[in-house]
C-alpha positions, 0 to 999 in steps of 0.5 A, a space after each residue: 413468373 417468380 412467386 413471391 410469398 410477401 407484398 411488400 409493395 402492396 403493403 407500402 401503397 396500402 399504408 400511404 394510400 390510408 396515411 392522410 385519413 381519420 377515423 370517422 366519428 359520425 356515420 349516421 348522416 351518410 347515405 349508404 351505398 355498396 362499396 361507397 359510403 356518401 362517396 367513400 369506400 367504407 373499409 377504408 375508414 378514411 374522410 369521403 373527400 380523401 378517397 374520390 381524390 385519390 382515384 381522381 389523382 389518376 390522369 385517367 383512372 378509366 385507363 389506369 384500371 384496364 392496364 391492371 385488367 391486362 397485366 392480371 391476365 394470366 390470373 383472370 384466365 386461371 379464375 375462368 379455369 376453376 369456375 368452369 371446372 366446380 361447373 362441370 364437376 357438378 360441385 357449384 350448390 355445394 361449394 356455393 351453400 357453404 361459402 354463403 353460410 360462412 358468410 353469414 357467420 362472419 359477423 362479430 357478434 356470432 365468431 371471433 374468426 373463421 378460416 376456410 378453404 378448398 383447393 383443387 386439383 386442375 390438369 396437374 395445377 392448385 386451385 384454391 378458394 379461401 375465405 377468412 374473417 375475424 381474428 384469422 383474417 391474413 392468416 392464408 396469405 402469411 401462413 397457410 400457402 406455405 403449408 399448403 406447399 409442404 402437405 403436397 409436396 412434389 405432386 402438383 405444381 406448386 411454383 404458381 398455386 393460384 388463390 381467391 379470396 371468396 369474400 373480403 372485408 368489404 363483402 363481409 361488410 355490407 353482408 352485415 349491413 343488409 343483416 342489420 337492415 333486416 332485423 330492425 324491419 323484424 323489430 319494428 314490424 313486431 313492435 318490440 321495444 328498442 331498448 328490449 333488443 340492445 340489452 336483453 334479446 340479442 344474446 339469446 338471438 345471436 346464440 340461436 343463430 349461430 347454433 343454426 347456421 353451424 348446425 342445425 339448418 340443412 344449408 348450414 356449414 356443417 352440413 354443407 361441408 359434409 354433403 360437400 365431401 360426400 358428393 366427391 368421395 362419390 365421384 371418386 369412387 365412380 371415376 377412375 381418372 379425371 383431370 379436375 377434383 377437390 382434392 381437400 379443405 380445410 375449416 375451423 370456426 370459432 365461436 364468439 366467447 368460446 372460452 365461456 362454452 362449458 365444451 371445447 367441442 361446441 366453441 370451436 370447430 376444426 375439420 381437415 379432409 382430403 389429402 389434409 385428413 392426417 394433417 389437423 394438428 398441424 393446422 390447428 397449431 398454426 391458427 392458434 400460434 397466429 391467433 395468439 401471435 396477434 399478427 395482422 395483414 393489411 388487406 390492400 384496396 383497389 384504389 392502392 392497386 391501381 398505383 401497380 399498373 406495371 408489367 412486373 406484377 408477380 403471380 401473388 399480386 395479381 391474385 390479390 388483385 382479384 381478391 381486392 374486387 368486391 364480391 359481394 353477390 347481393 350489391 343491386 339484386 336481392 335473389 342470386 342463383 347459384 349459377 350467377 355466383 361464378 364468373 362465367 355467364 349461363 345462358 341469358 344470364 351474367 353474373 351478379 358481383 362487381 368482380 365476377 362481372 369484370 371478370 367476365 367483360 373482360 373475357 369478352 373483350 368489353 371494355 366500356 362494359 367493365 367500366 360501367 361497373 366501376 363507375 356502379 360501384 365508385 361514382 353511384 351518382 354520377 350520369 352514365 357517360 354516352 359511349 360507342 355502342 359497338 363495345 357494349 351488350 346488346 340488349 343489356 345493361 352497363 352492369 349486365 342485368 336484362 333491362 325491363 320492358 319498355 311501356 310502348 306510350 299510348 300516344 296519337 298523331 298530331 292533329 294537322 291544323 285546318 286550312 280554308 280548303 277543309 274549313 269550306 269541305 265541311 261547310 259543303 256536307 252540312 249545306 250543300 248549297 252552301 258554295 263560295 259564290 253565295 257565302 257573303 249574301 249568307 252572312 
């Protein structure tokens, strides 16, 4: 299967999938759901009645969804490879604390972009997880899997490098909503004026936070990063061959206004390790020559995917395919194990994000169950269709959770009604000379 470095399909189907729609100008009235804002997706930008009529378009959007799942096999099968690879290197908290914390510093009022990514080494193929935000959001897809080719060289398989998106603008954006609804609870629970917080308080907040996020916190990135690669120089050093490393990454943040920082050093972060460690100017370059360039990669949506669902989707697609499901690991649940963060279930759990439960029902061969996490993310309101139980879960939830404990109801027998035969047993054990041969002399 070729690779194939541009979308130029994607990017059309993205483009006329969006042309017909307008910004809009009021949010405020509209309920707030996860991957659905009143009934539209949110990173689309687009009127609500415009996108539940492009997936109605669809003859049959359920159908349409399954063939996509079938022609990303080969991909969906890499993605189970990798996970089940950071799993047994015992690499899962690590990795996961980091790409969290980037996460969390993805908003706008902490960086104006960040670029991270890791890339493993599994049986002689690249593995790469990358995340991306800001003002460096495309720039892996359009840039960095040609330096990624150029630093391995010919040691590894470059033809098929296999990429996920850890979080895409849709997870980053309801990351930032959740963000936001837990600091105006903060602000009305201190009862702290409004206009306090929106002209004088958040500078100093937001400053504090990304001082601590990046540095400070135990679980923050810095420090993730380096208990990261110190755990794998570790398991270098104490094996000598394996078939499954990481074997290098590649992080740079930039601070909000990291020209106002009187220090270079304190605005903007750049850190190359593994076989990348001689190679930091050269990936500085690029993210400074693409920041500059202004350059900016249309992300493409589910909804434009689902126009793809031919045989011929090349490498590079069905990996952005995967990178186009929502990841965002908090959508109904609000505590998430480290364990759930990945596609493969552990033990009576599943996975938390709606990808990742995809992922997983698809390897399953449980179609009816994958679908109900689409109509979790697409149709919130729409009443759960009644389907064979054969291809469902059994004691579980269309959207994988452990559904809670049914109350057993406190309820009696009916009570059966009297007959005349019942009526004169009871008169019989409160008189018993009462007998219905002198029953009518008695009234």
């Amino acid at each position: 299967m070729a690779f194939v470095n541009s979308d130029t399909t994607l990017d059309s189907a993205v483009s006329s999938s969006c042309g017909s729609c307008t910004n809009r100008s009021n949010t405020s009235s509209y309920r707030t759901v996860f991957g659905v804002e009143s009934r539209s997706r949110p990173e689309l930008n687009c009127r609500p009645d415009s996108v539940l009529q492009h997936l109605s378009q669809h003859n049959d959007w359920k159908s349409a969804f399954i063939d996509l799942m079938k022609n990303c096999a080969a991909v969906i099968r890499a993605e189970g490879t990798l996970a089940a690879a950071i799993t047994e290197m015992g690499l899962l908290s690590f990795l996961m604390t980091l790409e969290s914390s980037l996460l969390g510093m993805s908003s706008p009022a902490l960086t104006d972009g960040i670029l991270f990514f890791s890339l493993f080494q599994i049986h002689g193929h690249l593995y790469v997880r990358y995340f991306e935000s800001g003002r460096l959001s495309g720039f892996f897809r359009s840039k960095g899997l040609n330096i990624i080719r150029k630093s391995v060289g010919g040691s590894y398989h470059t033809h098929n490098i296999f990429h996920l998106q850890v979080f895409n603008a849709t997870d980053i954006e309801q990351h930032q909503k959740k963000i936001k609804e837990r600091l105006e609870e903060k602000r009305k629970a201190q009862n702290i004026a409004f206009w306090y917080w929106f002209t004088v308080k958040p500078q100093k907040e937001f400053g504090q936070r990304f001082h601590s996020i990046m540095v400070e916190n135990k679980t923050g990135v810095l420090k993730s990063h380096m208990n990261l690669m110190a755990l794998v120089q570790q398991q270098e050093s104490t094996m000598t061959e394996t078939n499954s490393q990481l074997i290098g990454t590649v992080l740079h943040v930039i601070r909000k206004d990291s020209h106002k920082c009187k220090l270079p050093s304190s605005g903007r972060f750049m850190i190359a390790s593994g076989i990348f460690d001689d190679k930091v100017s050269e990936w500085e370059g690029s993210l400074q020559l693409f920041r500059n360039e202004g350059t900016s990669v249309k992300e493409p949506t589910l909804q434009s995917l689902l126009d793809l669902t031919s045989d011929s989707l090349t490498w590079d697609k069905q990996c952005t395919v995967l990178s186009a499901l929502p990841n965002f690991h908090h959508w109904i649940e609000t505590h998430v194990g480290y364990s759930r963060m990945l596609s493969l279930g552990v033990q009576k759990y599943k996975p938390a994000s709606a990808r990742n439960l995809i992922l997983y029902y698809y390897r399953e061969v449980k179609s009816e169950a994958m679908l109900a996490v689409m109509r979790k993310l697409y149709f919130p309101d729409t009443p759960v269709e009644v389907t064979s139980t054969a291809c469902q879960d059994s004691g579980t939830s269309d959207i994988g959770h452990t559904p809670a404990k049914r109350r057993r109801l406190n309820t009696t027998n009916a009570r059966r009604s009297l007959t005349a035969d019942d009526i004169l047993r009871n008169l019989s054990v409160i008189d018993p000379k009462y007998n219905t041969t002198n029953r009518i002399s008695n009234i």
